[in-house]
matplotlib code that plots the C-alpha trace (Angstrom):
import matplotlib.pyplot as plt

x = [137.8, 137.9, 135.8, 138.0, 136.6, 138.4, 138.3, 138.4, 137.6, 137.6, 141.0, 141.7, 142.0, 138.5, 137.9, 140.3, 137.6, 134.8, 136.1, 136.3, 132.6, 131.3, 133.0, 131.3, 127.8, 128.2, 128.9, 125.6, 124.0, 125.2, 123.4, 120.2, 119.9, 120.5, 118.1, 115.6, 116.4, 115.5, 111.9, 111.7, 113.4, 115.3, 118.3, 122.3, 122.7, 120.1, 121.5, 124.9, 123.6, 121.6, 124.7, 127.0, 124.4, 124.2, 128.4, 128.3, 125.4, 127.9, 131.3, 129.2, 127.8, 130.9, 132.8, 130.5, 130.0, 134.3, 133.9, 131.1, 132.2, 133.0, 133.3, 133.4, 134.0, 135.3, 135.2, 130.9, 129.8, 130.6, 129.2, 128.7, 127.9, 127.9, 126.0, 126.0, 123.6, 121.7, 123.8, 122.4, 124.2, 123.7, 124.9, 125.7, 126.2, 128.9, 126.7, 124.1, 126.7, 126.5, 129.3, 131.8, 133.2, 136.5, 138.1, 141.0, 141.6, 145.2, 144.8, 143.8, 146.9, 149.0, 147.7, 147.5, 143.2, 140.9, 136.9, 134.8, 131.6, 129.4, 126.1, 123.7, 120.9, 117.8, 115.7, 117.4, 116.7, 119.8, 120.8, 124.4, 127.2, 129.9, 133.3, 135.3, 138.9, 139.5, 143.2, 143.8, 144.4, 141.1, 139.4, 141.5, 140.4, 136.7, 137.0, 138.8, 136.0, 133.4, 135.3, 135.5, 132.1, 131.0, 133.0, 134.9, 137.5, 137.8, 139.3, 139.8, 137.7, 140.3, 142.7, 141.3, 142.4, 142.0, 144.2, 143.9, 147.3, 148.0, 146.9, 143.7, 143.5, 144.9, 142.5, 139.4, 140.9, 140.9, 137.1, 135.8, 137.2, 135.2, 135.9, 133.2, 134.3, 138.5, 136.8, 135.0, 138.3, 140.5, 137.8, 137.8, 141.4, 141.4, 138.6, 141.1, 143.9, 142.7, 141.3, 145.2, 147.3, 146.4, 146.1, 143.5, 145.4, 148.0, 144.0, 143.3, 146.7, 146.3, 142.7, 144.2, 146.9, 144.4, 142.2, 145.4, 145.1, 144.1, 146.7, 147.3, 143.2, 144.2, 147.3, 145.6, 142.7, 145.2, 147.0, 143.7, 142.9, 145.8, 145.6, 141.9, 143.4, 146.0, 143.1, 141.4, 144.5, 145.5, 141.6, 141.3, 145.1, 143.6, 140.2, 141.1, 144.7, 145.8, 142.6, 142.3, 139.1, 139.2, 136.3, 135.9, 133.8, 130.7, 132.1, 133.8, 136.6, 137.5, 140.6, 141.7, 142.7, 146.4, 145.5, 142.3, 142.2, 139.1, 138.5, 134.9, 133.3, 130.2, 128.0, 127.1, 124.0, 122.9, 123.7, 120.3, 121.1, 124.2, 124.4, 126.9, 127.7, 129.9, 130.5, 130.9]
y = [82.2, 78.5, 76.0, 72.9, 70.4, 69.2, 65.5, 63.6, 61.0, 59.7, 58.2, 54.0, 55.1, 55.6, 52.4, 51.6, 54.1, 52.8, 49.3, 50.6, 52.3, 49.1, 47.0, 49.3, 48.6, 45.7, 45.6, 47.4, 45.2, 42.3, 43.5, 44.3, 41.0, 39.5, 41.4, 40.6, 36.7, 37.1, 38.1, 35.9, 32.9, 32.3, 30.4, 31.4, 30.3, 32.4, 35.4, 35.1, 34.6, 38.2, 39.1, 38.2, 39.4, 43.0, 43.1, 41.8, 44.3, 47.1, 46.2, 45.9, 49.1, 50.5, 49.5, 50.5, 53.8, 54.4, 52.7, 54.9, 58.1, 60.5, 64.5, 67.2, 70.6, 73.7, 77.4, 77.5, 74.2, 71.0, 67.5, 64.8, 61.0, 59.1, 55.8, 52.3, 49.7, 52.7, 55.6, 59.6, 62.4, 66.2, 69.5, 72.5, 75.9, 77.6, 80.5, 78.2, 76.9, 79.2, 78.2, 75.3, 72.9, 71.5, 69.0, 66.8, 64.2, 62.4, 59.6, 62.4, 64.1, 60.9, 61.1, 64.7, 65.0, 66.7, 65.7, 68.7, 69.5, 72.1, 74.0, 74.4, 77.8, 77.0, 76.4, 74.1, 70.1, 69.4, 71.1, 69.7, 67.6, 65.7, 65.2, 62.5, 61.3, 64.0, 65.0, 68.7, 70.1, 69.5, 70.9, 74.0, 74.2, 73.8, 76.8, 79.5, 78.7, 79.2, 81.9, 83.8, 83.0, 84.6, 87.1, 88.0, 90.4, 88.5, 91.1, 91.2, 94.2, 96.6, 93.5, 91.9, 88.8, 87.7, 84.8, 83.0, 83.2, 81.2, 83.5, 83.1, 79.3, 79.4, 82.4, 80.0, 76.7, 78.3, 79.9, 76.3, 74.1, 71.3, 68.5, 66.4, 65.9, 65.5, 62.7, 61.3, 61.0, 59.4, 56.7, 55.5, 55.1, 53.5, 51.2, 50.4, 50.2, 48.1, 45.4, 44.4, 45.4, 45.5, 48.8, 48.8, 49.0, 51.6, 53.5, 52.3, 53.8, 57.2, 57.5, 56.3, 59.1, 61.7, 61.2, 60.7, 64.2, 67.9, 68.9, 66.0, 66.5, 70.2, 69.9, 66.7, 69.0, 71.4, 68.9, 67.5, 71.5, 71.8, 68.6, 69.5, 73.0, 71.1, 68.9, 72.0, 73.7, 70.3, 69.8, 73.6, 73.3, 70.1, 71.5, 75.3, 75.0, 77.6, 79.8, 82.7, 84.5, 86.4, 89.1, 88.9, 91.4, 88.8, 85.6, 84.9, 82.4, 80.5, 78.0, 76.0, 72.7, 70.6, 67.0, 67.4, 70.4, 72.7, 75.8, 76.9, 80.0, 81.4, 83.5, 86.4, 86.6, 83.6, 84.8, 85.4, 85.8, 86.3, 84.9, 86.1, 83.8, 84.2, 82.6, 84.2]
z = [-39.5, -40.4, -41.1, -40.8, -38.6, -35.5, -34.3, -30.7, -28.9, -25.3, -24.3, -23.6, -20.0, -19.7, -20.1, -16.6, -14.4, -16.1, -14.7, -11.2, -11.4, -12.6, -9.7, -7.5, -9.1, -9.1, -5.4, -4.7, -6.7, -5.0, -1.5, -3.2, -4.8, -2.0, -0.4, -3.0, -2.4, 1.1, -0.5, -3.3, -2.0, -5.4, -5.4, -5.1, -8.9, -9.5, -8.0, -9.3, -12.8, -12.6, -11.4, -14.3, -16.5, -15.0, -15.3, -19.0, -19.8, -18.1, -19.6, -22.9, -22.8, -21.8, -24.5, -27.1, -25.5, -26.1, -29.6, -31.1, -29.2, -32.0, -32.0, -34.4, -34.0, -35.6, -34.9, -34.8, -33.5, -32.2, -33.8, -31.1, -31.6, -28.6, -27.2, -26.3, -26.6, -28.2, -30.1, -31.2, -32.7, -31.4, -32.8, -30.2, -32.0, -29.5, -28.6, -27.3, -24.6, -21.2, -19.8, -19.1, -15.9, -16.6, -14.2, -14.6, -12.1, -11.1, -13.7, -16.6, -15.6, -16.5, -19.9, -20.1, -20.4, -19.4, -18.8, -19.8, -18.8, -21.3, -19.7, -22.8, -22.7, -20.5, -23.5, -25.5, -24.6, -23.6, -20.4, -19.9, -21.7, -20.7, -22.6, -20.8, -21.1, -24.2, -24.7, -23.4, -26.6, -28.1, -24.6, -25.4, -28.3, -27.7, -24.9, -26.5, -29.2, -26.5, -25.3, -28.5, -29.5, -26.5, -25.8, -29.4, -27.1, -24.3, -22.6, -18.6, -16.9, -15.7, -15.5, -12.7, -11.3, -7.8, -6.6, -3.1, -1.0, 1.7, 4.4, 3.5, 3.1, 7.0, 8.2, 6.6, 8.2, 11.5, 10.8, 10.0, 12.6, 12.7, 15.6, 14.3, 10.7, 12.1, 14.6, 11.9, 9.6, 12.3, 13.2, 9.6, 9.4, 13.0, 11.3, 8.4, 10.5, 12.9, 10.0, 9.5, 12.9, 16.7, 17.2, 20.4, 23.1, 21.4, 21.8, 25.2, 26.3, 24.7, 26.6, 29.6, 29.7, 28.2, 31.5, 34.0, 35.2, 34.4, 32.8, 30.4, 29.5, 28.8, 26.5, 24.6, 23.6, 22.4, 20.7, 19.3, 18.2, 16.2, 14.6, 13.9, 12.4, 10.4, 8.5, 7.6, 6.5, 4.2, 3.4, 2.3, 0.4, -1.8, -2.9, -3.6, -3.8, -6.8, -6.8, -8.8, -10.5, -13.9, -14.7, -18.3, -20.2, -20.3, -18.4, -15.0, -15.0, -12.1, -11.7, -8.6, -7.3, -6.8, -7.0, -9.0, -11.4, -12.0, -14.9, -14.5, -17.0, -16.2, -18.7, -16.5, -18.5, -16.7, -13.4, -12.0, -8.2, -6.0, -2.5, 0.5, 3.3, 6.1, 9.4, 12.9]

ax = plt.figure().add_subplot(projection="3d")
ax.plot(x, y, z, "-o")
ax.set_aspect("equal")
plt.show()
């Protein structure tokens, strides 16, 4: 075993969704100052100044945050030193970490990262930590040293692996129909939509030939069925696209997702409960 010590950091492209988070602070803050000027009576100078000063705080922090993110790790523990305005260094011995969540979203995969997400033992002050924007090497690296930490074989009980096929992503789109939530969808894009074209009485048209007669109300609700159906099916496809489950000797592995990718390991020794749920 070696000792050498491993280095990362988080990526430049952090920096681009840290960006859009704080535009959407900033956003909320905007309401709730104004808000607050409807109580206080200050003035609109006054507001956007607080304003400015809550962005330049953010972006500040932000940037400091990337600039002092360092970590260490080698084949025992990991070394983190991380901050903004205010910066701390940890130490995690890889036994103490139960588990891991790893999830790479569309703009990691242009860069080839990974954000990783560590579950620490119940008694230790830090319950979970978060590695953003690191380059999917060094995640490898940090899980098949949880991984052998762990589990030094790492073997696969009687070489189980389940995968989710299609059949099943159709047989669970059809068992969770849900009119409410497709509804919901297509008035937000009618919303959208309808900020930029005329699109109203293209709607007042389809209701008017829905309602004609019985047998246009009876093939539009079949129509509106399988288009409900197909949301599922698409909905279902995008979230656990590519599912499959490894039983490990003392950890569970599970992998899934197309656009955004997930790898989830569970200690089983910290599995205190199991729960079963299934629809009529």
């Amino acid at each position: 075993m070696t000792n050498s010590y491993h280095y990362a950091q988080i990526h430049p492209s952090w920096l681009l969704m840290q960006t859009a988070n704080i535009i959407v602070r900033c956003v909320i803050y905007m309401f709730a100052l104004s808000f607050l000027q409807r109580l206080f009576q200050f003035t609109d100078t006054t507001k956007y100044l607080l304003l400015i000063f809550i962005a330049l705080l953010l972006i500040i922090n932000s940037l400091l945050y990337w600039k002092n993110f360092r970590l260490f790790f080698n084949q025992e523990k990991l070394t983190i030193r991380e901050g903004g305005l205010l910066k701390k260094e940890r130490q995690i011995n890889f036994g103490n970490i139960e588990g891991f969540n790893e999830k790479t979203n569309i703009l990691e995969r242009l860069f080839k990262l990974s954000s990783l997400t560590l579950k620490v033992e119940a008694n230790s002050n830090e319950k979970k930590i978060v590695l953003p924007f690191i380059k999917k090497r060094e995640i490898a690296e940090i899980k098949n040293s949880i991984s052998s930490t762990k589990d030094p074989t790492n073997s696969v009980i009687n070489n189980y692996v389940y995968i989710m096929n299609y059949h099943q992503i159709l047989k669970g789109s059809f068992a969770s129909l849900n009119l409410i939530l497709f509804f919901t969808f297509m008035y937000t894009i009618y919303k959208n939509i309808s900020d930029f074209l005329n699109v109203s009485d293209f709607v007042h048209q389809l209701q008017d030939l829905y309602f004609e007669n019985w047998t246009n109300i009876f093939m539009g609700s079949l129509i509106i069925i399988l288009l409900t159906f197909l949301f599922g099916v698409l909905k279902n496809m995008l979230l656990f696209g590519n599912f499959k489950l490894s039983n490990h000797s003392k950890h569970i592995d599970t992998v899934w997702g197309y656009i955004s990718n997930y790898h989830n390991s569970v200690d089983k020794a910290g599995i205190s409960a199991i729960n079963i749920k299934s629809s009529f």
